[in-house]
Structure formats: C-alpha cells, structure tokens
N, C-alpha and C positions, 0 to 999 in steps of 0.2 A: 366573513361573518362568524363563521365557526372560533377564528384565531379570537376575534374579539370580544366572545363569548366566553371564551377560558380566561384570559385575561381578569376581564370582567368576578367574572367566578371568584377569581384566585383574592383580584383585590376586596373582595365582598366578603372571601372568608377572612384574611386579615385586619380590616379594620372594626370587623366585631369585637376580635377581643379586646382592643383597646377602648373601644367605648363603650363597653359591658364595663370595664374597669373604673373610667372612668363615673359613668353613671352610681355606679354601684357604691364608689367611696364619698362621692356630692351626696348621696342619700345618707351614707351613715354620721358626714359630717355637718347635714341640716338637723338631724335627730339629736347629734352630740350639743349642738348649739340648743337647740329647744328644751334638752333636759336639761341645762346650767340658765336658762331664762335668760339670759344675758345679763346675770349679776354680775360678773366684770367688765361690762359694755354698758353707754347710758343706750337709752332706749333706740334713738333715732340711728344709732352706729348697729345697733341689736338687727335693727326690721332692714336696714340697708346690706347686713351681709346674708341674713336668709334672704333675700329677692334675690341678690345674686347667686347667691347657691340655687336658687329653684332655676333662673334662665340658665344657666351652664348643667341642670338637669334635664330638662325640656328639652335644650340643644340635644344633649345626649343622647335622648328617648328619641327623637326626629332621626340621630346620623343613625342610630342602631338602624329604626324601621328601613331606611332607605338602603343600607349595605342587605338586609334580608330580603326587601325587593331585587333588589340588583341582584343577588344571590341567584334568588328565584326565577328570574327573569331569563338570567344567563343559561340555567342549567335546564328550563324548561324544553322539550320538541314537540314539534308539532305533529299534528296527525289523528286525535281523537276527534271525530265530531260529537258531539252533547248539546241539551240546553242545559246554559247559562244567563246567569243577569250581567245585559252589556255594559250598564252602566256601571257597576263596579271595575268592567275591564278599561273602559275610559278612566277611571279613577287614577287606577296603576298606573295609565297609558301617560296620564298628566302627572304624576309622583315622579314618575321616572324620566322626564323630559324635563319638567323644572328646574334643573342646576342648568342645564344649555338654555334655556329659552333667557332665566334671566340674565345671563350674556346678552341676548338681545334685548331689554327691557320688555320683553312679555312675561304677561299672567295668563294663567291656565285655570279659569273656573266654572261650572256646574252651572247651568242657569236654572236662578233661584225653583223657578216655578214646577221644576220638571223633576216628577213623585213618583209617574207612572211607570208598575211594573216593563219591565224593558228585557224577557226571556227572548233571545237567539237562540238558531240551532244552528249552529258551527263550528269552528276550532277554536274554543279559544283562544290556545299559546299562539298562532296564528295569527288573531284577530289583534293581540296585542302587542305582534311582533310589527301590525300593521300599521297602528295606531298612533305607534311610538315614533314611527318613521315619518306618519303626517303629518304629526304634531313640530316632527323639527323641521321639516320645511315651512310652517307658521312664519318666520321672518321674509319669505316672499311675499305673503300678503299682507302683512305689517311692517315693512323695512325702517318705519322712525320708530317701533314697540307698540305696545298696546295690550290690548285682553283677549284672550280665544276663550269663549263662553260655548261649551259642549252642552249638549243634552242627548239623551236617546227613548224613542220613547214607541210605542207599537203605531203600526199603519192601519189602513183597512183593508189591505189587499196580502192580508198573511206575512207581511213584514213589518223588520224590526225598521225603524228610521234613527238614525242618526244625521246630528247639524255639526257643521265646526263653524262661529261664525268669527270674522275677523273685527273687529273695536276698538279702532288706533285711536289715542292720546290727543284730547282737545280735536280739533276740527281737522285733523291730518287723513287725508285718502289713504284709503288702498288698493292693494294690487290682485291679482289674480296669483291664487294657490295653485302653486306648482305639487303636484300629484304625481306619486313617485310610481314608477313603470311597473314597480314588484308590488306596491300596494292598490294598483287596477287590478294585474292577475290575480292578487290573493282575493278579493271581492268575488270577482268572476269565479273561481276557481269553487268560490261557497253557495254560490246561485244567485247569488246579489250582484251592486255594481256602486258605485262612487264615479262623481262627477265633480268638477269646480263649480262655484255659481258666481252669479254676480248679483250685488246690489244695486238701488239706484245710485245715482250719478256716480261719485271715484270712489262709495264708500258701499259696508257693508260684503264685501268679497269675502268666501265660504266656501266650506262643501258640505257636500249631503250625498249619504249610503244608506244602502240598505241591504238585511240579510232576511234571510228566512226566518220566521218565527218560530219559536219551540212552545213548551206546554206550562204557564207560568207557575203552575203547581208544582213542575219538577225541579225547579230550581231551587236554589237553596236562595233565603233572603238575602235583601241589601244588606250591604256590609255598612258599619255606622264611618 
C-alpha cells in the first residue's frame, strides 16, 4: 500500500504540471479569441471554437483537481482522530474512485435529498482510505454497472450513519457487497461498524456504517 502510495504521489506531482500548462495556455487563447471578436471568423466558426476552447478548459480544471486529490490522498496518514463532516470525505472517497468504477459502468452519486449536517469523530485519512476501498468493490453488487447513491447523515443513538445503496441499470439485480476485511477493522477500530444489507427481492444490495458522532459546530462547513 505504501509502494502504491509513492507511486501515486509521484504521478500526481507530474501531471500537474502539464495540466497547469495546459489549462493556463486554453485560458490565454479563449481571451486572445474574444479580444479579436472573431473578425476573421464568420460567427458560427467564432462561438464553435470558443466551446471548444472552454471543454478542453473544463477538462483541464477536472485532471488538475483530480492529480491534487491523488496527491493528497497518497501522501495523507493516518492517526489523528477529530470531528469532521463525513460527507465531504464521501465526496473524495467517490472523486477518487470514479476513473475505476467507470471501467465498470458505475456512477458514484450523493443522494439528492441528504443536507443534513453529518459531523464524525474519527480519522479521517482513515475513513477515506476506507471508503475508497468500498467504493471499488461496488462492481460485486452491481456486476452489469449501475449507480451507488451515498448519503451520510446523524443517527439517534450518537452516531453518524452512512448508506451505500447499489441501483443497477434498467431492471438488472444485484448482488451482495463484498466488504473488504481491512475496511470492517477500520470501522471497529473507530467505535463503529459496517455491515452488507440486502434489499427486497435480487435488488437494492447496500451497506450501512456507522461512526461516532462529533460536535457539528466544530467542524468546518460542507465543501461546495
């Protein structure tokens, strides 16, 4: 894990600079195009290369974020416990699993409804070293693809509750979430636990954790 964590690192600081580069020269040559109005282009040739210039900027601004996660990720340890808002460590936990999931045509999304503060008191580098590792076993309970819809949201019994629910594609079943041996310990290990669930009939297969809660005042807000 360590070896792959350097790795990691190493390619995270490398392709920064090339998409810092990148980024940086699409921005100066959308400007360059906007200051000339596109008096040597008719219009519709005008507004078709600024789109393109803005999607191969966009692009840009996406790989950047993603290599400073990775970054981050990689050179992060564990060990502090604090409160935190979980739901932003879900966030990471799906950013940074999205280039493997859609290998297997999985999406990774937030469900819609769920606002409520969501402070833990645990590790977080931990919690999202955990997260990370649930999220890529997702194709055992989706093996034709589908959607994992996350939420995390406070309990009544001083914990935090998190869902992972599985939502395969048109009327296709699924399967039971394989839950990785290091990501039971690390639950345990914070006072919480995780479990598989099932839905009715072949559909609906999930999981559900839970940590301690922390003081939602001490936390710093949701991240946009």
């Amino acid at each position: 894990m360590s070896l792959i964590g350097r790795i990691a690192s190493g390619l995270a600081h490398e392709l920064n600079g090339p998409v810092g580069v990148a980024i940086s020269f699409t921005a100066l040559a959308r400007e360059t195009l906007a200051s000339t109005e596109g008096k040597d282009l008719d219009p519709d040739r005008f507004h078709k290369l600024s789109e393109y210039l803005r999607l191969i900027e966009d692009a840009g601004v996406r790989a950047r974020s993603l290599t400073r996660l990775m970054w981050s990720f990689a050179n992060a340890r564990p060990g502090a416990v604090e409160d935190f808002n979980l739901t932003d460590i879900l966030a990471r936990a799906a950013d940074l699993a999205t280039p493997a999931l859609k290998a297997a045509q999985i999406d990774a999304k937030r469900e819609e409804r769920a606002h409520q503060p969501a402070v833990a008191h645990a590790d977080p580098v931990l919690c999202l070293q955990s997260l990370v590792a649930l999220l890529l076993e997702s194709p055992s309970a989706l093996p034709g693809g589908g959607t994992v819809v996350w939420r995390a949201a406070p309990n009544s019994d001083r914990k935090i509750r998190l869902t992972l629910r599985a939502q395969p594609w048109g009327e296709a079943s699924t399967s039971p979430w394989a839950i990785p041996t290091s990501v039971e310990s690390a639950f345990r290990a914070q006072g919480g636990s995780i479990q598989a669930t099932t839905g009715p009939g072949e559909r609906g297969h999930g999981v559900v954790g839970h940590l301690p809660a922390g003081d939602p005042a001490s936390a710093a807000p949701e991240e946009a």
